[in-house]
C-alpha positions in Angstrom: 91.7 90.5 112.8 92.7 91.2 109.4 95.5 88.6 107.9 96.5 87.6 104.3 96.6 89.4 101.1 94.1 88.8 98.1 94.2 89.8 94.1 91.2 91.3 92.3 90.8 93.4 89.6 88.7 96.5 90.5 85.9 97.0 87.5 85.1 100.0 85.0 82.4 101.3 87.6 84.7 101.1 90.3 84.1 98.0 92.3 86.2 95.7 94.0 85.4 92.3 95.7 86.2 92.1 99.4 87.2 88.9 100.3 85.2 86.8 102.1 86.9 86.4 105.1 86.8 89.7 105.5 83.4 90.8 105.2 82.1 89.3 108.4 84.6 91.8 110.4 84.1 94.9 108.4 80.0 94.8 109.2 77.7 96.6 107.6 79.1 99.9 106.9 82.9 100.7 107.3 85.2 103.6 106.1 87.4 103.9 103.3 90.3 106.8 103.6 93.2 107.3 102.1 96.6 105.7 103.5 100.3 107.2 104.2 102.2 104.7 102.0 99.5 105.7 98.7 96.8 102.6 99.6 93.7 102.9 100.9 93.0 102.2 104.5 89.6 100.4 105.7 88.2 99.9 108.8 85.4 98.9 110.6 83.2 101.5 112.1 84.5 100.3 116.0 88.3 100.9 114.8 87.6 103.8 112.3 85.9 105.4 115.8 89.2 104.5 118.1 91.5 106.1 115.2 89.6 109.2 115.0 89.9 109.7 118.4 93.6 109.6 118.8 93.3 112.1 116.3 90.9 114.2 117.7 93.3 113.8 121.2 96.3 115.6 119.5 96.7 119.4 120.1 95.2 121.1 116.9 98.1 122.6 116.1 99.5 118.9 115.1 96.0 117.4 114.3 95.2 119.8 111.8 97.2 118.4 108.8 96.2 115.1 110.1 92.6 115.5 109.9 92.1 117.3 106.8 94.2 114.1 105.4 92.1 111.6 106.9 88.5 112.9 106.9 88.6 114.9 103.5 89.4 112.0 101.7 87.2 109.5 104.1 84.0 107.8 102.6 81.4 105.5 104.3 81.2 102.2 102.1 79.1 99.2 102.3 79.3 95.7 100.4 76.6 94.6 97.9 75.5 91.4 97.7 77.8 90.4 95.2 80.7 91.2 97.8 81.5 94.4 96.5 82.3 97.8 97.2 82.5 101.2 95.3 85.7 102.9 95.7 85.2 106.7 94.9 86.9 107.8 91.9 89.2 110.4 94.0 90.5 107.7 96.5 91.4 106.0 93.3 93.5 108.6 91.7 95.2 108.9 95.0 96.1 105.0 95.2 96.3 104.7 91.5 94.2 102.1 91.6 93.4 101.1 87.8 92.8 97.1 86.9 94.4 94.7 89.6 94.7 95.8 92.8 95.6 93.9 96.3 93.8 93.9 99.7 95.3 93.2 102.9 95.2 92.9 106.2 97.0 95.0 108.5 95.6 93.5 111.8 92.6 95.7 112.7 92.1 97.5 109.1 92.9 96.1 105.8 94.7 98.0 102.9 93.9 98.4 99.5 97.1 98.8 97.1 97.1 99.0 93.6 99.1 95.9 92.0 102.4 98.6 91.0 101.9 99.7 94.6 101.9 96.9 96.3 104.7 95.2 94.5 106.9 98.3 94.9 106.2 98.0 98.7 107.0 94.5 99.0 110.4 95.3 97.2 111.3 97.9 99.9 110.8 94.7 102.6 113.8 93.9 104.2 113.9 90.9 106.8 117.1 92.7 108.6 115.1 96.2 108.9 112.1 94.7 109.8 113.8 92.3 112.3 115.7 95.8 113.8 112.2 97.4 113.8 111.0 94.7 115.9 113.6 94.1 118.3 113.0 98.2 118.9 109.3 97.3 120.1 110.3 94.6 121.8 108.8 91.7 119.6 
């Protein structure tokens, strides 16, 4: 499971360091894509493969859209052994990722915000709505 949130700074040719902690759960190769709220979304291969599938269950008439979001913008990624990985320049643009970024877990992925992203999102928490949201599911 993915917890916490971690600042880097991502470098001129791209990279960003993946924390520690995290490394052990991604594995070898994982899969970078881009996310609804204008992050990145990673996951391991064994989650990127049951995310995809709910995917691929929807009738194509709903899944299209979907997919062509997911997979057109999805790239397989390792991490070097600095504890880095290359995040392609058009998964970038999309995030705005430029200079410090944040990654964070989200349970059984982690997300990758820019800094300006990531700050705007935490501004839109709100403990009531939150607390609504989870009385709705029954947490």
């Amino acid at each position: 499971m993915f917890l916490g949130e971690f600042k880097y700074t991502i470098d001129a040719k791209g990279r960003i360091f993946i924390p520690a902690k995290f490394r052990e759960s991604l594995g070898e190769k994982f899969v970078v894509t881009r996310g609804i709220d204008l992050c990145l979304s990673v996951y391991p291969e064994e989650e990127w493969e049951k995310y995809t599938a709910r995917i691929n269950d929807l009738p194509a008439s709903q899944a299209r859209r979907i997919r062509r979001f997911v997979y057109a913008g999805a790239c397989e990624s390792e991490v070097d052994s600095h504890g880095r990985t290359v995040i392609p320049q058009n998964l970038r643009e999309y995030a705005g990722i430029d200079g410090d970024v944040y990654i964070t877990g989200a349970g059984s992925y982690i997300e990758i915000w820019s800094a300006d992203g990531w700050e705007n999102e935490r501004k839109l928490e709100s403990s009531d709505e939150i607390a609504t949201l989870m009385e709705q599911l029954g947490c």
